[in-house]
Structures are given as C-alpha cells and as structure tokens.
C-alpha positions as CSV (number, residue, x, y, z in Angstrom):
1,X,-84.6,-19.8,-20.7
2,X,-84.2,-22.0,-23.4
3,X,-85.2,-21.6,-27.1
4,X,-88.6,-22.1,-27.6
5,X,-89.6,-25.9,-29.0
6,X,-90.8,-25.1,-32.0
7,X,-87.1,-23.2,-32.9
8,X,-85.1,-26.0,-31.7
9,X,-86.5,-28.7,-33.7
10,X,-85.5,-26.9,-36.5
11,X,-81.9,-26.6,-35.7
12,X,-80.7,-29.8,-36.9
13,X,-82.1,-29.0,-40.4
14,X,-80.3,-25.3,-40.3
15,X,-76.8,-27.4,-39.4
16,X,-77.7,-29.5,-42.3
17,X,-78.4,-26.5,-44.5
18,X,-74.9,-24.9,-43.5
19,X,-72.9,-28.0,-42.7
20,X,-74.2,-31.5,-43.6
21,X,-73.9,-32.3,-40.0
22,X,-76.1,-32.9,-37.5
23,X,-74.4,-33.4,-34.6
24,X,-73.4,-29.6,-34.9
25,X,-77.1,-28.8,-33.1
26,X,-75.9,-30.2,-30.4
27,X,-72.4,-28.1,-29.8
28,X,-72.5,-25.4,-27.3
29,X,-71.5,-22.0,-28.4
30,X,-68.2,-22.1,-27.0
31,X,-67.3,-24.9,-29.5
32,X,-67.8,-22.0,-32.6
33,X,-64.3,-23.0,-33.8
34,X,-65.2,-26.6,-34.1
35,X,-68.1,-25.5,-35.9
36,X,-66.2,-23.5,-38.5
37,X,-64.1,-26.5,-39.5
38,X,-67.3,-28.1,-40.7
39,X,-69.2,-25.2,-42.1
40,X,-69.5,-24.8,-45.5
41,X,-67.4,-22.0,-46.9
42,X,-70.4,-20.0,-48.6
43,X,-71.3,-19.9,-44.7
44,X,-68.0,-18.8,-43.3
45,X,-67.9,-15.7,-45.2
46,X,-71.0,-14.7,-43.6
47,X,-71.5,-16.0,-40.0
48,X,-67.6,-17.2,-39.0
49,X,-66.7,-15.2,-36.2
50,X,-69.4,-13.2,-36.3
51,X,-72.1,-12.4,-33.5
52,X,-74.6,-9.9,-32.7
53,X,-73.5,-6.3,-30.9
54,X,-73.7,-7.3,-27.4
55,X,-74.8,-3.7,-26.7
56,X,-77.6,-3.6,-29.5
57,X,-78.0,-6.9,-30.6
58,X,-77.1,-5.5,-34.1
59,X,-76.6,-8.1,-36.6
60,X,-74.0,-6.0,-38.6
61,X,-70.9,-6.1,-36.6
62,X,-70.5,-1.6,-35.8
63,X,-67.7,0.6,-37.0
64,X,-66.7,1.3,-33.4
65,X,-64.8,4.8,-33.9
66,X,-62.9,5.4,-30.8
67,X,-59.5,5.8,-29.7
68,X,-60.1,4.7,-26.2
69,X,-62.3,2.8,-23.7
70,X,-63.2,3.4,-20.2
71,X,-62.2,1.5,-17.4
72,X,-63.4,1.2,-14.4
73,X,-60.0,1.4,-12.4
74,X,-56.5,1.2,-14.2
75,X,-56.7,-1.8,-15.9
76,X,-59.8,-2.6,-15.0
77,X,-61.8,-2.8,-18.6
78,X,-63.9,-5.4,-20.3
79,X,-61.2,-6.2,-22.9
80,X,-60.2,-3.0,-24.7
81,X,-58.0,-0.7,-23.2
82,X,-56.8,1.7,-26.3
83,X,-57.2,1.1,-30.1
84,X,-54.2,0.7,-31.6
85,X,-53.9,-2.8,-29.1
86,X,-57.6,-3.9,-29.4
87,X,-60.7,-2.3,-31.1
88,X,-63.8,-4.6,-31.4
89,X,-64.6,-4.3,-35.7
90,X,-61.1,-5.7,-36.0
91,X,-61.5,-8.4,-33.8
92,X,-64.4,-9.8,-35.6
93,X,-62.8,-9.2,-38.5
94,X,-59.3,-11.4,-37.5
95,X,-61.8,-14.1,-36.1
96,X,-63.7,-14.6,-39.6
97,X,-60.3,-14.1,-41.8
98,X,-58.5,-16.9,-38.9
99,X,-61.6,-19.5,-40.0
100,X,-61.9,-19.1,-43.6
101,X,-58.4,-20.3,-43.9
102,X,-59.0,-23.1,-41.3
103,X,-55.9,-21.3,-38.8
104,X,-55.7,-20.8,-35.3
105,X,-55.2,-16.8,-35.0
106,X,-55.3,-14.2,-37.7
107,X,-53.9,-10.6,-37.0
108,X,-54.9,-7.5,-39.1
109,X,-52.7,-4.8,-40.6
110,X,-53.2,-1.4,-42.4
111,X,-51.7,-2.9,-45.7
112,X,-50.6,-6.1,-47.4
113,X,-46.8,-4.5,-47.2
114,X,-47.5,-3.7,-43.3
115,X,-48.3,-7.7,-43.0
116,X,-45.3,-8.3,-44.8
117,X,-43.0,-6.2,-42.6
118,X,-44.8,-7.8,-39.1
119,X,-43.4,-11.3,-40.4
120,X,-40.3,-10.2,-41.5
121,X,-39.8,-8.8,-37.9
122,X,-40.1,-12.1,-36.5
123,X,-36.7,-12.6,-37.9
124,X,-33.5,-11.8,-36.9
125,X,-30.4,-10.3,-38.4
126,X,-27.7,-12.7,-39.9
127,X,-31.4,-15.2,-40.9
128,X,-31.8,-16.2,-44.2
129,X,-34.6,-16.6,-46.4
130,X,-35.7,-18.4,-49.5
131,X,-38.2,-16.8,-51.6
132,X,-40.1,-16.7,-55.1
133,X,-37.9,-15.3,-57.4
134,X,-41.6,-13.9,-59.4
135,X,-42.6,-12.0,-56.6
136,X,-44.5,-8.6,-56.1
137,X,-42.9,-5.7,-56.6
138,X,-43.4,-4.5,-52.9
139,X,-42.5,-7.6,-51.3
140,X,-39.1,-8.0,-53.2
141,X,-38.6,-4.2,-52.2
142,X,-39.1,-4.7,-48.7
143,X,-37.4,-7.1,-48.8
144,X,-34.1,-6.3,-50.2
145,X,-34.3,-2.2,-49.5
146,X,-35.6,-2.1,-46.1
147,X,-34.8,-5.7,-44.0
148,X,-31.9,-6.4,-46.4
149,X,-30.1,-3.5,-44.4
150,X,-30.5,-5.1,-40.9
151,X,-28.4,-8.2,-41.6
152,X,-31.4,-10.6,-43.0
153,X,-30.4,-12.2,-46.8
154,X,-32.6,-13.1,-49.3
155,X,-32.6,-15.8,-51.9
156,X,-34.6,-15.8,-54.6
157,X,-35.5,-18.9,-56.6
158,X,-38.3,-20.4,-59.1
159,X,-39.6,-23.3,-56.5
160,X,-39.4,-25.6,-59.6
161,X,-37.5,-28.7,-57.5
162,X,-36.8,-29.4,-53.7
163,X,-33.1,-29.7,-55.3
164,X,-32.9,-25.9,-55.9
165,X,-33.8,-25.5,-52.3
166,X,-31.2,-27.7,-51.0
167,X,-28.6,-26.0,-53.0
168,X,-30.2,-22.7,-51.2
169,X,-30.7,-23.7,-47.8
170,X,-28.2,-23.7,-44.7
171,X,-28.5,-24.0,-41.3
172,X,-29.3,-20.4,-41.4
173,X,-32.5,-20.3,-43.8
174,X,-35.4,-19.5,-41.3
175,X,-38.1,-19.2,-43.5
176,X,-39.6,-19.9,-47.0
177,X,-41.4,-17.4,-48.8
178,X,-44.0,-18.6,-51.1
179,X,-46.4,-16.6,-53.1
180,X,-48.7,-18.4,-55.4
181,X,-50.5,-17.9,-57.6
182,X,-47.6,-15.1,-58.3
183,X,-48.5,-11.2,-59.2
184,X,-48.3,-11.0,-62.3
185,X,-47.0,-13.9,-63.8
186,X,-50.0,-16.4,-62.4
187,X,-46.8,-19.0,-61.8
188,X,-47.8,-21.5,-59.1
189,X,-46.1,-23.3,-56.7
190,X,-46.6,-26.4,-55.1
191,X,-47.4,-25.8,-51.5
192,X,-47.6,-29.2,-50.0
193,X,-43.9,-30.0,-51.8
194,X,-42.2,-27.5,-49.9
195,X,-44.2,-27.2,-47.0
196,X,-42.8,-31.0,-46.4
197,X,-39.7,-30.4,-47.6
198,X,-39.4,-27.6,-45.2
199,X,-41.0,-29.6,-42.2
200,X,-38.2,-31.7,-42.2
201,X,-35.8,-28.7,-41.5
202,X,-38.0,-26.6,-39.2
203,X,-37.9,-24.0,-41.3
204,X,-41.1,-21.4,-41.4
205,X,-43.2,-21.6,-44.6
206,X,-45.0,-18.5,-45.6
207,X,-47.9,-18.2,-48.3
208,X,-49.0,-14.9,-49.7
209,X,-52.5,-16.6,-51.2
210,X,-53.7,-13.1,-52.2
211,X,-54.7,-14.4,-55.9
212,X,-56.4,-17.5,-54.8
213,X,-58.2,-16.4,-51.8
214,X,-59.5,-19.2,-48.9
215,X,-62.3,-19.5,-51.7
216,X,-59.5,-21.5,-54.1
217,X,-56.9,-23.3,-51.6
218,X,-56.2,-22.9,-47.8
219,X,-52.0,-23.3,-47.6
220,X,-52.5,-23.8,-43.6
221,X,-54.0,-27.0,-44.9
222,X,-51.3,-27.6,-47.1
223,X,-48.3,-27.8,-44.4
224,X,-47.8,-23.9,-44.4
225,X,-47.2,-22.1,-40.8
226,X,-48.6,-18.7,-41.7
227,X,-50.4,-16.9,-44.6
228,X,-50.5,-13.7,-46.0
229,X,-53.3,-11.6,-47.9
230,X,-53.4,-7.9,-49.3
231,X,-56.5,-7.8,-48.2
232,X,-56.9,-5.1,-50.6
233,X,-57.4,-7.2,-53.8
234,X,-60.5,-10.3,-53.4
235,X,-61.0,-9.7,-49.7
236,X,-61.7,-6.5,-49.9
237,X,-63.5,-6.1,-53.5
238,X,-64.1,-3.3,-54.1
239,X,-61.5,-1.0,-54.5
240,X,-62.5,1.1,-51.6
241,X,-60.1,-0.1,-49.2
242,X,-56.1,-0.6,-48.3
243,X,-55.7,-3.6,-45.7
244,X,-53.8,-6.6,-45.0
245,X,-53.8,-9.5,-43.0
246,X,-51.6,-12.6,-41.6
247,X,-53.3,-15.6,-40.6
248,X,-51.5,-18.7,-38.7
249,X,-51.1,-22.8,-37.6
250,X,-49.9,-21.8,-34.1
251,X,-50.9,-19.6,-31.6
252,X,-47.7,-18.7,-30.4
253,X,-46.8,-17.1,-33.7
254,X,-50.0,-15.4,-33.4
255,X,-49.1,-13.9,-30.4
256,X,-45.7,-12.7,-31.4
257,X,-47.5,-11.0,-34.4
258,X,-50.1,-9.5,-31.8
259,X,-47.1,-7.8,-30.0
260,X,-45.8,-6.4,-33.3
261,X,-49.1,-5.4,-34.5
262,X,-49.4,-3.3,-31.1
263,X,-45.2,-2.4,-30.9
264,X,-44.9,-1.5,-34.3
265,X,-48.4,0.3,-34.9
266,X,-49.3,-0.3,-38.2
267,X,-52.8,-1.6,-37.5
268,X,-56.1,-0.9,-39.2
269,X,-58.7,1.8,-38.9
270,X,-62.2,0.5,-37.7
271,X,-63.9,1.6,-41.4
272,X,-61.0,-0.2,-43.5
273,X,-62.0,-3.4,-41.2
274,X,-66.1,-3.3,-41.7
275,X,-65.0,-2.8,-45.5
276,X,-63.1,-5.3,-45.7
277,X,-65.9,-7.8,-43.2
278,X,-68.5,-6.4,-45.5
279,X,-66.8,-7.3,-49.3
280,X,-65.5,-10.6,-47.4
281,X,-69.4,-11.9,-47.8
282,X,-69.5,-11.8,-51.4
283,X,-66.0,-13.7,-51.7
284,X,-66.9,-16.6,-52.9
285,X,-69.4,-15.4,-55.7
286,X,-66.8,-12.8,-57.3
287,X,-64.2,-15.5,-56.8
288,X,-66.5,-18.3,-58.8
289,X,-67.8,-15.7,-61.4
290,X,-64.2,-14.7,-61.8
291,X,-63.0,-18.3,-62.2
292,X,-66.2,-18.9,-64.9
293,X,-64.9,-16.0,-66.7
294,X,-61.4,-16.8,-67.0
295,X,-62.6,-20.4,-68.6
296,X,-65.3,-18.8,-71.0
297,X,-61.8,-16.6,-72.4
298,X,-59.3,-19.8,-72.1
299,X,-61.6,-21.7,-73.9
C-alpha cells in the first residue's frame, strides 16, 4: 500500500527542506546513498544511514547487547552470525560515519590507535611510509615502537613542498600519512597537493581529520583513499566514550579493513557505538559554536 495522498504531496517540499532537490522524492529507497551525496550535512548527522528497528519500528537505532545470534541451520542467519564480525548498532553507525565523509565503506574500531593499527596492517614489511613529522603522540608511537619492528620504515616530514616528498619517496613508499589539522600544533596540510602528487605514484593517502571533523572538510573529497577519526574527540563529544573509525574511496579497501576488524578483534562494544551515533547528531552545532568561539578569541 502506498503512502497516503495527502503524505506524498508533501514529499517534495521535505526533499527541499533537507536537500534543495526535488527530484530526490522520486528515488526509491534503495538509492539512500545517492541521496546522502545531496543531503545537507545538518541532515546527515541525523538521518544518514539511519532507519527504524525493523523489529520495533524504534526510531533510535537499539544498543543490541549480545554476543551471538541464532541461526536457523549453520550458517543460516539473517546477517549476523557473532559479534565481534557483525553487530547491528555498529552497522548503523559505519553507514552514517561512511556518508558524512561522502566514502564508500566506513569500518569501526574500539579506539583511534586501534584504527591506526587496522591500516597499518594493510602494509607489509620492507614498505615505507611518509608521514607528518607533527603528529600525535600515539600514532608516532605506533608507529615507530610497534610496526617499526616488523620491517615497515617511517619518514617523517613537514608536508611544506611536493619537493620534500620526492626527496622521501622510492619505489617503496606505499602510503602517505597525513594528519591535519595536527594535535597539538593546529599545523595544516594541504590535502589536495599531495593527494595529487601521490596519485601520480599510486601511493595510498591517509587523513586522520580528527580536528576538523566531516563538519569542516571531507579529505575523500580532496583526492585521499582513506580517513581516520578518534572518534573519541568531536564525534563522540562528550567525553564518555573511547572509539575510532576508518572511512574509505574504495570498497576493496573496505573489505580488507572488514577482515582485520574481524581477524584482529579490536572492534567496538554496542554502547561505545550508540554513544558515539547519539553525540554524532549534535556535530555540527558544537563544531560551528566551536569555530565562533575560536574567532570571538582571535579577534
């Protein structure tokens, strides 16, 4: 049955509310990621991803706080077979975080470090890597104490000129570590510069865009392959929560990231997720107030 006529004449004027687009009362559901690309961002955090508990029709995606599912045969379940693979309040979670930064996949972790460490292990020993010489703490840590000792080299460099990269890169260099704005120095980097630069030599390109937030740039958009967030910090929001997150261009990556997520086991409870869905709808307000604040002081 369809919606009643009264309700559906008023669809193109709740598209135009959320999008400026029309057309979008005409998309069928199963279009939702086209529909994301034209929704306003101040919509995303809210709705992107998002539907109603199939069981309960509750508008608040559940905390669903189970190890396990069960099937109806081996392997015969509708989608989630144990919880560190799948567990449904992360999957709406990865499905908002993958549109707010405009990427095909996102893939949740139980830390920003944890994130870190799943892309890292994409690499392999005797790789090379160039990287922000004003990094985080942790991430130069992991870096150079942990995957360091497995045969993958870090260099470490300002980003100031393509030339310094040159000097840097070999035919070794799989990947280009970017964070920016940087913690705690606030340096930034010019994403769209490297990202091309890189292009040009197939090299990966990594943002950590934990300070900015999808509220104040979107590196996928830039030319970047894959993002990072410590999902802790404006995600989050409210200092109730550890969480991180990796978002990507290409699916394929996505799915190698999946496999780790699973492999390695360093995923998310169900809680930290609904924390982190629930401070994600305020994102762009504390961002903007944030933003108005630092001015009112620079000023």
């Amino acid at each position: 049955m369809g919606l009643p006529f009264t309700w559906y004449k008023l669809i193109p004027y709740f598209c135009t509310l959320f999008t400026n687009n029309h057309s979008l009362a005409f998309l069928h559901v199963k279009d939702a990621k086209q529909i994301y690309k034209i929704m306003k961002f101040n919509t995303k955090v809210i709705h992107a991803g998002i539907q109603p508990d199939p069981t309960t029709g509750a508008i608040m995606t559940p905390i669903y706080q189970t190890s396990t599912y069960v099937q109806a045969a081996p392997g015969d379940h509708k989608g989630y077979e144990y919880a560190r693979t799948q567990n449904p309040t992360r999957t709406v979670l990865e499905a908002n975080l993958a549109a707010l930064e405009n990427g095909a996949d996102a893939v949740c972790f139980a830390s920003g470090l944890a994130a870190l460490d799943a892309i890292l292990k994409l690499l392999k020993p005797g790789d090379e890597v160039i990287a922000t010489n004003d990094l985080y703490g942790g991430s130069y840590r992991l870096m150079t104490k942990i995957f360091g000792n497995y045969g993958i080299h870090f260099h470490f460099t300002s980003f100031d000129n393509t030339a310094d990269l040159d000097a840097l890169s070999n035919e070794k260099t799989k990947m280009i570590w970017i964070e920016t704005p940087t913690n705690p120095m606030l340096n930034i980097i010019d994403i769209q510069k490297v990202a091309n630069w890189a292009k040009s030599k197939s090299i990966l390109v990594c943002v950590d865009n934990t300070f900015a937030s999808p509220y104040l740039q979107t590196p996928l958009d830039l030319g970047a392959d894959i993002v990072l967030h410590s999902a802790t910090k404006y995600l989050g929001g409210h200092s109730d929560v550890i969480h991180g997150a990796v978002i990507v261009k290409d699916k394929t990556i996505g799915d190698q990231l999946h496999f780790i997520q699973n492999a390695s086991g360093a995923v998310p409870g169900p809680q930290d997720c609904f924390l982190v869905l629930r401070g994600i709808k305020t994102l762009h307000i504390r961002v903007q107030r944030a933003c108005e604040n630092a001015m009112y002081i620079a000023e």
